[in-house]
C-alpha positions as CSV (number, residue, x, y, z in Angstrom):
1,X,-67.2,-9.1,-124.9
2,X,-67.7,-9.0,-128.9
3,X,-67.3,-11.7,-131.5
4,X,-63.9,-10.0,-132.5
5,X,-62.7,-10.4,-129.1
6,X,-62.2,-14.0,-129.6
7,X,-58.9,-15.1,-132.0
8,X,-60.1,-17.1,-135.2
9,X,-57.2,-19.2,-134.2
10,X,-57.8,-20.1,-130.8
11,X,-61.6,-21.2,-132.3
12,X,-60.0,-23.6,-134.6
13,X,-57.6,-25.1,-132.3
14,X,-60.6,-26.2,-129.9
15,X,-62.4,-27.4,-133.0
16,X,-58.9,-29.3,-134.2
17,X,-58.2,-31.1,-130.7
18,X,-62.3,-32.0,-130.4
19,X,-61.9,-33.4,-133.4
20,X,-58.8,-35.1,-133.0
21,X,-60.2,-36.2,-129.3
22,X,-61.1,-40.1,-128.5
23,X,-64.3,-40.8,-130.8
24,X,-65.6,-36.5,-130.6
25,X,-66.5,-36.4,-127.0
26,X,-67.5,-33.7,-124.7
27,X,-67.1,-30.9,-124.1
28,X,-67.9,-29.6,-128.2
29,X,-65.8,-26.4,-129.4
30,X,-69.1,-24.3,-128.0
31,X,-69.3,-26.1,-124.2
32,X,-65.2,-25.4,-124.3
33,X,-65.9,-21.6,-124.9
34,X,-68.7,-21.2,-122.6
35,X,-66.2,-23.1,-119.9
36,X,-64.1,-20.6,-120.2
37,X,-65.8,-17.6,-120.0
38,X,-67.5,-16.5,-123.2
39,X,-70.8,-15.4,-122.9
40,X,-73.5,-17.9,-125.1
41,X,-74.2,-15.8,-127.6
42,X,-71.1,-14.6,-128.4
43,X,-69.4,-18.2,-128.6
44,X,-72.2,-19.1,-131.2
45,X,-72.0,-15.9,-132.9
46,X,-68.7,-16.7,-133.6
47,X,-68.7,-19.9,-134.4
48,X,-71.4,-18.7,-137.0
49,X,-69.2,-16.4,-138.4
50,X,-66.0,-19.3,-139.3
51,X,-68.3,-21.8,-141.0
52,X,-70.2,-18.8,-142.9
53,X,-65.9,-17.8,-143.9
54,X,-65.4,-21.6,-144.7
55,X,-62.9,-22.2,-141.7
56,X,-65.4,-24.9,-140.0
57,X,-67.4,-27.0,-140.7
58,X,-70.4,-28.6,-138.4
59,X,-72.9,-31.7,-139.2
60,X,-76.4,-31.5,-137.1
61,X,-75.2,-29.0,-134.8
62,X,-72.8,-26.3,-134.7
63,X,-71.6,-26.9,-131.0
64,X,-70.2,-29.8,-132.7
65,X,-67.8,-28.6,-135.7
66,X,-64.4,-29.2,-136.8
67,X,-62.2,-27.3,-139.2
68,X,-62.2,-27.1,-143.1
């Protein structure tokens, strides 16, 4: 699996309905990929890749971020 394989769309929906979740709890937009099947690196690489395009945005840590 590549970074391209995952919908921008579907990244930001997780991110939305974290953030939208009772007071940000687990599991983060990163724990919610890995739980469904995408390897590590790929989950962070793509996560990377939407807050380097401006679609999310993260505080301390990016397994934690929300959308634009």
């Amino acid at each position: 699996m590549k970074r391209a394989d995952l919908a921008d769309e579907h990244v930001i929906d997780l991110a939305r309905r974290w953030k939208d979740g009772p007071m940000f709890t687990e599991p983060g937009v990163y724990a919610a990929l890995v739980a469904e099947g995408v390897p590590e690196k790929v989950a962070m690489a793509k996560i990377m890749h939407l807050v380097k395009r401006g679609l999310l945005d993260y505080g301390v840590s990016l397994n934690f971020c929300w959308p634009a």
